[in-house]
C-alpha positions in Angstrom: 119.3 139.0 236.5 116.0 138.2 234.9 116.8 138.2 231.7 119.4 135.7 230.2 120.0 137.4 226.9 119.0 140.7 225.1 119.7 141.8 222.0 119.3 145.3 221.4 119.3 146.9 217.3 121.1 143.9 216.3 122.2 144.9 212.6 124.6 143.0 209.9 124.5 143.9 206.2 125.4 141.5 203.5 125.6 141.8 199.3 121.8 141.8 199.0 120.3 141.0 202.3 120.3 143.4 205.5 119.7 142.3 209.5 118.0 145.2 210.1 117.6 146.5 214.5 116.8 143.3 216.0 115.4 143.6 219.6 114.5 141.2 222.0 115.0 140.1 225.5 114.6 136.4 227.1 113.7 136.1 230.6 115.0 133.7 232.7 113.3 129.9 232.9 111.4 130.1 229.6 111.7 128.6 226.0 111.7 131.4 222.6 111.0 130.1 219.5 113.1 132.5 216.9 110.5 131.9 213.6 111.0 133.1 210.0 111.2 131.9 206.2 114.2 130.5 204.7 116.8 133.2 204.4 114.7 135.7 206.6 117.8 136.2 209.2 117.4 133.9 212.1 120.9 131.5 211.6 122.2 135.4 211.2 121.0 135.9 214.0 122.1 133.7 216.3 126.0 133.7 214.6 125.7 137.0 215.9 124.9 136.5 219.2 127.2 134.1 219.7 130.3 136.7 217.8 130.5 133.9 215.0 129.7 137.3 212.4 131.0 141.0 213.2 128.0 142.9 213.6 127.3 146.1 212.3 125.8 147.6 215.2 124.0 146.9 218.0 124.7 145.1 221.5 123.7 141.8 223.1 124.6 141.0 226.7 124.0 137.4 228.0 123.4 136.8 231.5 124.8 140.4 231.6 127.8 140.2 230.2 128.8 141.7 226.6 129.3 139.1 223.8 132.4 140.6 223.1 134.0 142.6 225.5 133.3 139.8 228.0 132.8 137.0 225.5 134.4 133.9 227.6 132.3 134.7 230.8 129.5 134.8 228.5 130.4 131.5 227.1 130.8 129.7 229.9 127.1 129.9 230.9 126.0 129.2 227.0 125.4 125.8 224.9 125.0 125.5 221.8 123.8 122.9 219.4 123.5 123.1 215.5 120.9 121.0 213.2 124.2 118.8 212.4 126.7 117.3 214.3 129.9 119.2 214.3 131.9 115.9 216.5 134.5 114.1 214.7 132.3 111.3 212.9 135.5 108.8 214.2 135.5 109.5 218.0 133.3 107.7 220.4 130.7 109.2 222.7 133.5 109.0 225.2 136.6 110.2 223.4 133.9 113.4 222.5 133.8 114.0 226.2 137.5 114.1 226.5 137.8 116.6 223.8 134.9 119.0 224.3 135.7 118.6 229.0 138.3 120.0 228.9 137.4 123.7 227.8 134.6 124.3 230.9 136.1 124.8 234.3 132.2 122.9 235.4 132.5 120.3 233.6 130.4 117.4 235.1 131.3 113.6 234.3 129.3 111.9 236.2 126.2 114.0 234.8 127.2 113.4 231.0 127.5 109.5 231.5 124.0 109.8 233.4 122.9 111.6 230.0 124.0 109.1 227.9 122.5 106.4 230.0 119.4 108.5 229.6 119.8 108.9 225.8 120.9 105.3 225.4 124.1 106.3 224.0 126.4 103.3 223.9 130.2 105.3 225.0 132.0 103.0 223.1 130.3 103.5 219.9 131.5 106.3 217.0 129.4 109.2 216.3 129.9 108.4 212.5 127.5 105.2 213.6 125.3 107.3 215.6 121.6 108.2 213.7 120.7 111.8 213.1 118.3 112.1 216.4 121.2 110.1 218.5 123.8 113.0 217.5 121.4 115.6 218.3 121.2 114.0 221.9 125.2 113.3 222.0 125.1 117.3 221.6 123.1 118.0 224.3 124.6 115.8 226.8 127.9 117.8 226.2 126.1 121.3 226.2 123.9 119.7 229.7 127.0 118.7 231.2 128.5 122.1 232.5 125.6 124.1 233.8 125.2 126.1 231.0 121.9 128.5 231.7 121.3 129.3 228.3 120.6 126.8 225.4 120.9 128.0 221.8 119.7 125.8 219.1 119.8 126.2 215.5 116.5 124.5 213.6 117.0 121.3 216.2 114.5 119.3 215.1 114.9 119.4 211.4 115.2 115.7 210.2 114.0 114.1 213.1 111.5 111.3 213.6 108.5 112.1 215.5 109.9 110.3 218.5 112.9 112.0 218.3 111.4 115.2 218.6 108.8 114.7 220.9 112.3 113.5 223.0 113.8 116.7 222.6 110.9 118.7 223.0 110.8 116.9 226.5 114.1 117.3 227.5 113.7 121.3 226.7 111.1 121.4 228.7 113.0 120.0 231.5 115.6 122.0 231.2 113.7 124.9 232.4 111.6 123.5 235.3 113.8 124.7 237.8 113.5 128.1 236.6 116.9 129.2 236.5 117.6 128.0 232.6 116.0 129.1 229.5 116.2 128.3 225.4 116.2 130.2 222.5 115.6 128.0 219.6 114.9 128.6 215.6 112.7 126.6 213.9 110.2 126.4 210.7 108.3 123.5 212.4 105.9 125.4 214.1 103.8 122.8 215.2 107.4 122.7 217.9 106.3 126.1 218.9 102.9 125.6 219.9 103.7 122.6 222.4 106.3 124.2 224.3 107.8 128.3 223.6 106.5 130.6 225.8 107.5 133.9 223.7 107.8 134.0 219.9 110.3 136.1 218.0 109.9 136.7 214.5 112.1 137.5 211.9 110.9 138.5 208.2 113.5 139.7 205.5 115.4 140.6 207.6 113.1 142.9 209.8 111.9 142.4 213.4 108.0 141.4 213.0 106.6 140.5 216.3 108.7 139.5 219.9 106.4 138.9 222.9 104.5 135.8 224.5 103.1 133.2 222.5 99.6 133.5 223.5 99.8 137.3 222.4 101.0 136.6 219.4 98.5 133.8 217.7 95.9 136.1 219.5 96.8 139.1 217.6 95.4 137.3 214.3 92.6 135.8 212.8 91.6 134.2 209.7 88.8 135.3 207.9 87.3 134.0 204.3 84.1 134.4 202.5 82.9 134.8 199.0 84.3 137.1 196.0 81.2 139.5 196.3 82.1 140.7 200.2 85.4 142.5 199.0 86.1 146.2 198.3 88.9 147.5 197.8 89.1 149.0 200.8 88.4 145.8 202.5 91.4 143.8 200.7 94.0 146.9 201.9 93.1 145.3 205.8 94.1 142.4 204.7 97.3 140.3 205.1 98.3 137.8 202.4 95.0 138.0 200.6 94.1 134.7 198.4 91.4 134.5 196.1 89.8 132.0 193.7 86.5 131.1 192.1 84.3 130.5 195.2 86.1 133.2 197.5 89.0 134.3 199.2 90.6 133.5 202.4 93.5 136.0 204.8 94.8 136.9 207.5 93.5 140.0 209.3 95.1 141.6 212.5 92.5 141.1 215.4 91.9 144.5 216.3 91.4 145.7 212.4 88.8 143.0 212.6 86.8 144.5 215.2 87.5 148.0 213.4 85.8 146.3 210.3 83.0 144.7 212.6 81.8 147.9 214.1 82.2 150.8 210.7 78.6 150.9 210.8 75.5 148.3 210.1 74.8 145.6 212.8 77.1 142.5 212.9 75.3 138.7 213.6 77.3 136.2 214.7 76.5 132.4 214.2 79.7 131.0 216.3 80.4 127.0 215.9 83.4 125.0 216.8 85.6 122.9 214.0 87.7 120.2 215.8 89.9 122.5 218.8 89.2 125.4 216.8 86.6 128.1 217.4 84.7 129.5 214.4 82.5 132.5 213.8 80.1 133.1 210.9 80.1 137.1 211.0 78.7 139.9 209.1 80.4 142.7 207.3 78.8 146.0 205.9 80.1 145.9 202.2 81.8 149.3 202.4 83.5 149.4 205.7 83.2 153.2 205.3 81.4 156.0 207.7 81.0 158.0 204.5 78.8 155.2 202.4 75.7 153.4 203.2 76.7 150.1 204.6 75.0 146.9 202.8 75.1 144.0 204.0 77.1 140.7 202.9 77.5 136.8 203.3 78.7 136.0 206.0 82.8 135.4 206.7 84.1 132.5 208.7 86.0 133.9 211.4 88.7 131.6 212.8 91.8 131.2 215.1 94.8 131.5 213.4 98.0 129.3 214.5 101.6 130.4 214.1 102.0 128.2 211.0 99.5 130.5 209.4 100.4 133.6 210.3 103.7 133.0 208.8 103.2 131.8 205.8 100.5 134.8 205.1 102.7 137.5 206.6 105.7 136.2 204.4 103.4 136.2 200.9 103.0 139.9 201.9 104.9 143.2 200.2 107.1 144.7 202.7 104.4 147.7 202.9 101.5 144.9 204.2 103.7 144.1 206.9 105.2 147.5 208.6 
């Protein structure tokens, strides 16, 4: 089995929102960030993977199986953790193990006690006097301690310190080193994203946007900006997320529109420069990118990488129509 979970026209309709034919597969021994705004579908999403919502079409198989027709197979090789504790705030890290052990037929004792050791979770002490980051960890020694493969987390890092995430970020990245496990986690801190997913899926009102490798995905953008004389209106339609002010303008651009736009006539100098880890271009556009018009030439655009934080929040200031 190479892939540990696919999800295949995922649907679910609500009084004024619609999960619209989500699609995406997770292979085996990697980490998926699930991105998107506020309200874009992603919690949705992952309730209905794990049958928490009826769907209204669609199918998702994990590790194989069906999530409903063979949901407690399915289950027994899934964790899950939320972005709050869902313990009872009066148990100890011990009594917790007692009352989540016995439903999994794997459970592991010796490995959860390890993991609190590792955690420095103190077993005698109640999860009510447990910090935020602590709970999250008390969570994943449970879901660590019955050889789940697949690890679903809902916005995990939300509210933690800086050292508590870089923990977790850790820890999911050992979780996969052997290969055989993988994560699908949602978050809005991006900055999560670019240290350790290896595919991206992205959800935007409700509608698949992009699924594939990380690296594809920054790739396929780019940043450009430049003064208020170089647009046309036919330049601002290739444009995603478009914001102007006095001095200029700045958007996103898909990569391959740009090198539409770099070669509709005129010649195109290119003054390239680095800012901090990121490469930059100064490049020249013909004023009307049009065969039909004589192309004049214009300032010169700054040209730059564009990270995931950025593609999202210019894809999600977009009309619907922008981003189909």
């Amino acid at each position: 089995m190479d892939n540990v979970l696919e999800v295949k026209e995922l649907s679910r309709s609500f009084p004024g929102f619609q999960l619209k034919d989500i699609s995406f597969t997770l292979p085996k021994g990697y980490i998926m960030g699930l991105i998107g705004p506020n309200g874009s579908g992603k919690t949705t999403t992952i309730k209905l993977i794990l049958n928490m919502l009826k769907r209204d079409g669609g199918e998702v198989k994990i590790l194989g199986w069906d999530n409903i027709a063979e949901e407690k197979a399915a289950k027994a090789e899934l964790a899950v953790v939320f972005d709050s504790n869902y313990f009872c705030e009066a148990w100890t890290a011990a009594q917790t193990e007692t009352a989540v052990s016995g439903f999994y037929e794997n459970w592991d004792t010796d490995r959860f006690h390890q993991l609190l050791e590792r955690f420095r979770i103190d077993p005698a002490k109640k999860v009510k006097e447990l910090s935020r980051g602590m709970q999250m960890k008390l969570m994943l020694a449970c879901a660590f301690s019955y050889g789940a493969k697949l690890l679903i987390l809902d916005e995990p890092t939300s509210g933690l310190d800086p050292v508590s995430r870089d923990e977790l970020l850790a820890i999911l990245s050992g979780y996969i080193e052997d290969g055989e496990h993988s994560v699908l986690f949602s978050t809005h801190i991006t900055g999560d994203l670019e240290r350790v997913a290896d595919y991206i899926t992205y959800i935007n009102r409700g509608s698949l946007f992009f699924t594939g490798g990380k690296d594809e995905f920054v790739d396929s953008f780019r940043i450009v900006k430049g003064g208020p004389e170089d647009l046309t209106e036919e330049i601002k339609a290739r444009l995603i997320g478009l914001r102007t002010h006095p001095t200029g303008f700045e958007a996103l651009v898909r990569t391959e529109e740009l090198e539409r736009m770099r070669h509709t006539g005129g010649k195109t100098a290119e003054n390239r420069s680095v800012q901090g880890n990121r490469d930059s271009e100064t490049v020249r556009f013909p004023a009307y990118a049009s065969e039909l018009k004589e192309p004049l030439p214009v300032d010169g655009w700054t040209v730059e990488p564009a990270t995931i934080d950025e593609i999202v929040v210019f894809t999600s200031k977009t009309s619907d129509d922008n981003l189909e």
